[in-house]
Each structure stands twice: as C-alpha cells, then as structure tokens.
N, CA and C atoms as a LAMMPS dump frame, in Angstrom:
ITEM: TIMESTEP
0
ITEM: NUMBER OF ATOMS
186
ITEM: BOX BOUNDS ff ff ff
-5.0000000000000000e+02 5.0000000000000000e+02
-5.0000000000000000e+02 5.0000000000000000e+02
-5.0000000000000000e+02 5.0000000000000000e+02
ITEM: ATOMS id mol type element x y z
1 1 1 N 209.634 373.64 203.149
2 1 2 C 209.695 375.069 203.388
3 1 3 C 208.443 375.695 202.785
4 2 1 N 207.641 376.667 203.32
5 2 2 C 206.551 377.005 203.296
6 2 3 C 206.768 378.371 202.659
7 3 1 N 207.517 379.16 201.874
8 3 2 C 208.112 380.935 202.053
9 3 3 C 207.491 380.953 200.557
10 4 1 N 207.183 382.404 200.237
11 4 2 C 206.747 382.805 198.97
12 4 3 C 208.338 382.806 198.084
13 5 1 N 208.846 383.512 198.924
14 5 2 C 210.079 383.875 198.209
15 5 3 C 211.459 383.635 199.364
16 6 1 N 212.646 383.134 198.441
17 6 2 C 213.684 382.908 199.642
18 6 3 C 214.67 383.711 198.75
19 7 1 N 215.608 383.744 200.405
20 7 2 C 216.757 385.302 199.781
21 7 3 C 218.096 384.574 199.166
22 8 1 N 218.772 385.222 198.725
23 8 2 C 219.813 384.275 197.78
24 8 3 C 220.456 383.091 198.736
25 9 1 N 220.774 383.27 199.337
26 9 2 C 221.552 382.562 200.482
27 9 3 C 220.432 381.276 201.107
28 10 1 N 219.489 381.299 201.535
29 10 2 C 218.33 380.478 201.836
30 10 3 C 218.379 379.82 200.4
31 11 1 N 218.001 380.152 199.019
32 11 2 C 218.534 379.208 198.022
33 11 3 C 219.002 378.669 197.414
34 12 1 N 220.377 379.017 198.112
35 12 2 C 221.18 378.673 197.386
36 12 3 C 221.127 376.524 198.708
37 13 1 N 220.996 377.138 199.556
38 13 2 C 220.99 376.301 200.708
39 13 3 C 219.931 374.79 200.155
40 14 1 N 218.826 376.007 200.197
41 14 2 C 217.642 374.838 199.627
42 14 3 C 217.868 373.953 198.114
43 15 1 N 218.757 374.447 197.326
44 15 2 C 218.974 373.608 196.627
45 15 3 C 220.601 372.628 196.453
46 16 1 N 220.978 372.531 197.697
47 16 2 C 222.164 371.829 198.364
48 16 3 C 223.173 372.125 198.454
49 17 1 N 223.008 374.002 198.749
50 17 2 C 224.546 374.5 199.137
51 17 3 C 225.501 374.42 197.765
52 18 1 N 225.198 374.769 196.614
53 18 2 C 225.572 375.104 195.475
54 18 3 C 226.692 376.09 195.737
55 19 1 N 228.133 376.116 194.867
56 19 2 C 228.825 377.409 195.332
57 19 3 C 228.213 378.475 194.005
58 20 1 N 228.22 380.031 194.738
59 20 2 C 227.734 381.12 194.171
60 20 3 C 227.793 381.072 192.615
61 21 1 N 228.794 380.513 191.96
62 21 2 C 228.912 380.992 190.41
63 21 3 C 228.264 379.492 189.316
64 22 1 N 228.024 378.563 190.22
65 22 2 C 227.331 377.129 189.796
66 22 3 C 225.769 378.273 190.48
67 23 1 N 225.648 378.559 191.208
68 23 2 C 223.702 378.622 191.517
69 23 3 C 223.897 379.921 190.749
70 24 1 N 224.817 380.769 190.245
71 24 2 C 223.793 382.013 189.546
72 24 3 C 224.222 381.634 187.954
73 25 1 N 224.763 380.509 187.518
74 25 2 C 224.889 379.504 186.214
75 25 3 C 223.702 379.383 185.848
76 26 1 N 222.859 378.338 186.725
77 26 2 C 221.992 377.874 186.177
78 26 3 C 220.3 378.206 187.06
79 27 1 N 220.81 379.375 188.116
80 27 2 C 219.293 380.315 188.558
81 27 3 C 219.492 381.304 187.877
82 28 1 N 220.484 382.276 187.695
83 28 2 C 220.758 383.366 187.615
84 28 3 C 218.937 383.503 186.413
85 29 1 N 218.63 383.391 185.387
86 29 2 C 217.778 384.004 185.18
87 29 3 C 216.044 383.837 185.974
88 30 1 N 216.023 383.177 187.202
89 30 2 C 214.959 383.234 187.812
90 30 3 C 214.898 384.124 188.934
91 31 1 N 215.728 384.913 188.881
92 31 2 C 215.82 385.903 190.47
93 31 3 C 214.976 386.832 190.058
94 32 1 N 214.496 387.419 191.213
95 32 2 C 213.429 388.304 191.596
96 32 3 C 214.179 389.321 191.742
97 33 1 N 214.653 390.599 191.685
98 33 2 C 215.232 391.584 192.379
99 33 3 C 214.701 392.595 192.922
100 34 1 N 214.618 392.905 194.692
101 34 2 C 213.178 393.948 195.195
102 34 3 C 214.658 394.207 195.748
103 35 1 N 214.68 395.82 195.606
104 35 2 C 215.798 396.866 196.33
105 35 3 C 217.54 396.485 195.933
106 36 1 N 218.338 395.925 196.953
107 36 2 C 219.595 395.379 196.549
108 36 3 C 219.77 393.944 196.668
109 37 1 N 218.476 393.036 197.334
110 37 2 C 218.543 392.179 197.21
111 37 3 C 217.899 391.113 196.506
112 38 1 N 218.283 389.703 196.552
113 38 2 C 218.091 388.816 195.198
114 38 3 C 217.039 387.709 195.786
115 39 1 N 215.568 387.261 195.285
116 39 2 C 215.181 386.319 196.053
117 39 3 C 214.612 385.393 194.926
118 40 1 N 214.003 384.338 195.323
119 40 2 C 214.023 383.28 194.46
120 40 3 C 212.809 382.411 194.829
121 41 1 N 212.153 382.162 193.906
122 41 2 C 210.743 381.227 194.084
123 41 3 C 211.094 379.7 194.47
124 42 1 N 210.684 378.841 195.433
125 42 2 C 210.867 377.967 195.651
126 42 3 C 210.531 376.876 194.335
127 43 1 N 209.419 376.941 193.593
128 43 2 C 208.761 376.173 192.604
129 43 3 C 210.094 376.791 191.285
130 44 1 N 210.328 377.726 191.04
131 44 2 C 211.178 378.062 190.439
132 44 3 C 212.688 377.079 190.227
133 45 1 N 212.9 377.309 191.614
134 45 2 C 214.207 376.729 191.905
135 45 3 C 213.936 375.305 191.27
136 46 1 N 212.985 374.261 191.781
137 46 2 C 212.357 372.61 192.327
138 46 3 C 212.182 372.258 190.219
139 47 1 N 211.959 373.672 189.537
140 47 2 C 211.831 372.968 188.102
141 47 3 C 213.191 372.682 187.602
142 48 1 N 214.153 373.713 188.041
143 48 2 C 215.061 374.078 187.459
144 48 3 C 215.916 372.605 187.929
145 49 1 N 216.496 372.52 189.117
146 49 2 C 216.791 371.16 189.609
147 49 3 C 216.034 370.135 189.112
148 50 1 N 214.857 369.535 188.739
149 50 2 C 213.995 368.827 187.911
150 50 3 C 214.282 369.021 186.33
151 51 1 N 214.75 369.867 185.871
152 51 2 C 215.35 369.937 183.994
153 51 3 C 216.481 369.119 184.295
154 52 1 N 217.666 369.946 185.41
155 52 2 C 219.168 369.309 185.601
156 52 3 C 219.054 367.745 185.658
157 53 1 N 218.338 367.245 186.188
158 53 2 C 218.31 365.412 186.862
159 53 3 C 217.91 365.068 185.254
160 54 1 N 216.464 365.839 184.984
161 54 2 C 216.159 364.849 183.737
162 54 3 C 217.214 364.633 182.722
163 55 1 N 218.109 366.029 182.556
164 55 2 C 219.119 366.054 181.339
165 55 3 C 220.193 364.718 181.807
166 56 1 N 220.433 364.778 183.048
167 56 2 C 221.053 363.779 183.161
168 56 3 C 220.977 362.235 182.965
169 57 1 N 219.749 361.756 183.405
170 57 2 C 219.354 360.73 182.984
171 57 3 C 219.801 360.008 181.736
172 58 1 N 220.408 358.921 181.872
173 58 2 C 220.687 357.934 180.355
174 58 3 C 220.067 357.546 179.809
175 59 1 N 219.677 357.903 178.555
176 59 2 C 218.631 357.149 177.873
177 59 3 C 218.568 355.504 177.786
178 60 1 N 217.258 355.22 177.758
179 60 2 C 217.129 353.524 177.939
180 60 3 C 217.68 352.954 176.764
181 61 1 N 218.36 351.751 177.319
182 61 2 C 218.601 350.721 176.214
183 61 3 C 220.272 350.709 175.817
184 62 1 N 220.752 352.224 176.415
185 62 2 C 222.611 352.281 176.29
186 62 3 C 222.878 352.661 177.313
C-alpha cells in the first residue's frame, strides 16, 4: 500500500482485521486526528506490529 495516511478502518484491515478495542489497545496512541476522523501512518502501524512479534519471541536457549 502506497497512502500517506490510512483511515481507521483501512488500518485496522492493514494490520489483519484486529477487532476495534485490541487496534485502539495497542494504536490508540499513534492516531492522527484531522476533523472527526482517525487516520494512521502506515510505518507507524509496521513498528508497532514489529515491537508485538519481537515481545513475543522466546528467548534462545529455553
């Protein structure tokens, strides 16, 4: 996806259809807010999903 900014719904999508109170958990402080609606940086989103995986990861050796 090529967009400066996507609207809540487009990211919530782009980061695999998350339900609303899990994506504004752990986006809720990266939203943009222009007028009444909520939009969201793609690179924003791609770190935030990139912290989640790493936390998950098992450390080596256990």
């Amino acid at each position: 996806m090529n967009k400066a900014l996507l609207r809540e719904d487009e990211a919530q999508e782009y980061v695999g259809g998350l339900p609303e109170r899990t994506f504004d958990k752990y986006f809720g402080d990266h939203v943009i807010r222009l007028g009444k609606r909520n939009y969201y940086r793609p690179k924003d989103l791609d770190d935030v999903v990139a912290s989640l995986v790493y936390g998950s990861q098992p450390e080596a050796g256990k």
